[in-house]
N, C-alpha and C positions, 0 to 999 in steps of 0.2 A: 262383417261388412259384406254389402250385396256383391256379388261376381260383376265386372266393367264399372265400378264405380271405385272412384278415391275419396279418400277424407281429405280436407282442406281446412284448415286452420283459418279461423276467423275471428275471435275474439282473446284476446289474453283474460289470464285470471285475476288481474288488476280491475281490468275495464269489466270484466264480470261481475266481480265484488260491488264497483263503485253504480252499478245497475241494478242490485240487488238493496241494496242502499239507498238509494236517491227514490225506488218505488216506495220504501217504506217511509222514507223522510216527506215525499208526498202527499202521503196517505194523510200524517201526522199532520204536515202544516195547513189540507185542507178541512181536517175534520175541527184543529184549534183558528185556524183564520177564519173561518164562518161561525163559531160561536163569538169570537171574539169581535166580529160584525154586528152579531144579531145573537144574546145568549138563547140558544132554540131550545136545545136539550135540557136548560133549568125547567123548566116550565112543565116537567113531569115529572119531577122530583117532591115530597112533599115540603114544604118552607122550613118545617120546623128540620129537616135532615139537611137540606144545603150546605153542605160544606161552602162558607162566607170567602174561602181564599180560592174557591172554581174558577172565579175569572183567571185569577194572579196564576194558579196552576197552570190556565191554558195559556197564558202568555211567555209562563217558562218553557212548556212545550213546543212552543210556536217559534223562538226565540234558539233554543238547543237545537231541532231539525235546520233553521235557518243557516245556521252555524258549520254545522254539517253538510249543505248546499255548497256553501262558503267550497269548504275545503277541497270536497269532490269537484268543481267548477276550477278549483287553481290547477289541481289533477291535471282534469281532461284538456285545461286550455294547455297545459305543460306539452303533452303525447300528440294533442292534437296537429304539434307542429314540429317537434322532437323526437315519439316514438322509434322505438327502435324496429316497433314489429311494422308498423306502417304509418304513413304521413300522410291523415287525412287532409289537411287543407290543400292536396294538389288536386285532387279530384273536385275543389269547388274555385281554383281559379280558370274563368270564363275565357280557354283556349278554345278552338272550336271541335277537338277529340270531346273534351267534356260537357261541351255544350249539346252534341251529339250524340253523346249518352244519355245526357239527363233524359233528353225528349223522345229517346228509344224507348228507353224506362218507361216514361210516363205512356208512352202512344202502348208500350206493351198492358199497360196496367185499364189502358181503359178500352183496347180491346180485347180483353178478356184473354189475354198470352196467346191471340193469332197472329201476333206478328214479334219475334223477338230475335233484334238484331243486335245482339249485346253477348257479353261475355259477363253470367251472372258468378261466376267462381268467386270473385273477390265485389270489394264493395263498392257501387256505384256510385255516379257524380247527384243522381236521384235522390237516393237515401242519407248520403254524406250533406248535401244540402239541406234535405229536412232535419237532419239533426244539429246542423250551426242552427239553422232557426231555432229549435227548441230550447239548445245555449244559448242563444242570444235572447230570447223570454224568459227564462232564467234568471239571466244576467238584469235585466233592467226588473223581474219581482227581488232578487236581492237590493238593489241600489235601492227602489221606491221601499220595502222596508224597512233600511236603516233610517232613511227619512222619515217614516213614520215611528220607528224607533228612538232618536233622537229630539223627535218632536218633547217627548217627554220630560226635556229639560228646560223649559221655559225662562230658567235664568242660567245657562250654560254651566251648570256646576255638576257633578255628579258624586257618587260614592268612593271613585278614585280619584277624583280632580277634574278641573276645567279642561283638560287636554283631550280626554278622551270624544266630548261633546263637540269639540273645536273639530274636531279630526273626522268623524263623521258630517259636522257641516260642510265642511271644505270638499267630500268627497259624493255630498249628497245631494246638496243645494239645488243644484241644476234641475236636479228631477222638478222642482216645481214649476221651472218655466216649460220642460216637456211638459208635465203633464196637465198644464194649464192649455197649451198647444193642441192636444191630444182631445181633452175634452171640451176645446172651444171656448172656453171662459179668458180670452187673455183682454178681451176689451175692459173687462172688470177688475184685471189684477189676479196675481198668482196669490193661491192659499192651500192649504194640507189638504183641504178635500179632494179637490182636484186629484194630490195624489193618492188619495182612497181609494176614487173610485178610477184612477189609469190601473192599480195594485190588485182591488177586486177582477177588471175585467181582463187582465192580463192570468189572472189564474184560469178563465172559462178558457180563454186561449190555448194554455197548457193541455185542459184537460181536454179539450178540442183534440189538442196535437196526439196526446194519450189513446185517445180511442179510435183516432186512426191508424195510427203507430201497431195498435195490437191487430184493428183489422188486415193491415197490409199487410206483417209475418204469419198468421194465418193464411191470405190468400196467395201469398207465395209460395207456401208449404204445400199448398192442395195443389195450385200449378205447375210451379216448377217441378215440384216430387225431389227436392234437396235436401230437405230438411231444415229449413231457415231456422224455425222455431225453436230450433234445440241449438241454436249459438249460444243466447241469452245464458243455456244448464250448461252445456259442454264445450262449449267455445269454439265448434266445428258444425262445416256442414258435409255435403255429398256428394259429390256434381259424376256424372259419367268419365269414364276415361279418353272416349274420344270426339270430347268437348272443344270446340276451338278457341 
């Protein structure tokens, strides 16, 4: 370690894993949610080699990372409010210490780190708020999936019984008056597309979120000189020792 600097503990090995996880679950349900939108990738395959169960494969795929989302999302809401290492939901209720933050945050980030009047050691009311947003885009691509999931049972029966299709309706239905709401069609009546296309455009959102997400620890890492970037591998970053 550099001379005047400490290590600071900033991510458990829990909340690591389940970040290493969810990139790759990502990856997964963008690459089978867009065929399974538009099959793209058949279309340079020659006809006679198609494997005929492609689509059903991407839907397993799409379907298991889903799943996966599921469980990492029950996780982080658990720590989010219970952790023992830290309880991010105080840093996003709207007292005026963290209201103060956030906007330090931001005014530091968009003058380019000439002005920073914050205490970057631990995690801000800035960052901890862009990440409920990212869980909470999440949360609403899980619910409009099982709805488009459960669409699939058009007479509420399935492979294990009526109960399972019941139980997805009752927890998913709503989504279609959102996203009848969302995409302006309620004069017409709520229907599945509606929630297709709230499901498609909530993933550009993600990935939206995605690519600012990596630019920010990037230009944190050049400015601050902390080490941001290396929480995500080693769960620490750097800060000075006579940091206030």
């Amino acid at each position: 370690m550099k001379a005047g600097y400490k290590q600071v503990k900033r991510m458990t090995g829990m909340m690591r894993s389940i970040h290493f996880v969810n990139i790759i679950s990502m990856i997964v349900a963008v690459i089978t949610g867009l065929y399974i939108a538009d099959p793209y990738y058949q279309a340079f395959i020659a006809e006679d080699a198609v494997d005929k169960y492609v689509m059903a494969w991407n839907r397993w795929g799409h379907f298991i990372v889903a799943i996966i989302f599921d469980v990492t999302s029950i996780i982080v809401a658990y720590l989010f409010f219970f952790s023992r290492f830290e309880k991010p939901y105080k840093k996003v209720i709207p007292t005026k210490r963290n209201i103060v933050d956030f906007f330090e945050v931001l005014l530091n980030l968009l003058t380019l780190n000439r002005r920073k009047k914050f205490d970057s050691t631990h995690s801000d009311s800035f960052n901890t708020v862009y990440f409920a947003i990212f869980h909470l885009l999440l949360a609403w691509m899980l619910f409009t999936g099982l709805q488009l999931y459960v669409h699939v049972f058009p007479h509420g029966e399935s492979s294990i019984g009526a109960w399972w299709p019941w139980i997805l309706h009752f927890a998913t239905d709503w989504t279609l008056v959102v996203s009848s709401w969302m995409v302006g069609t309620t004069a017409t009546g709520v229907n599945i597309m509606d929630v297709r296309i709230s499901h498609h455009l909530t993933m550009w959102l993600l990935l939206a979120w995605v690519a600012f997400h990596i630019y920010y620890q990037i230009w944190r890492t050049i400015f601050w000189k902390e080490g941001d970037i290396a929480i995500a591998v080693g769960g620490s970053k750097f800060v000075k020792e006579n940091k206030a």
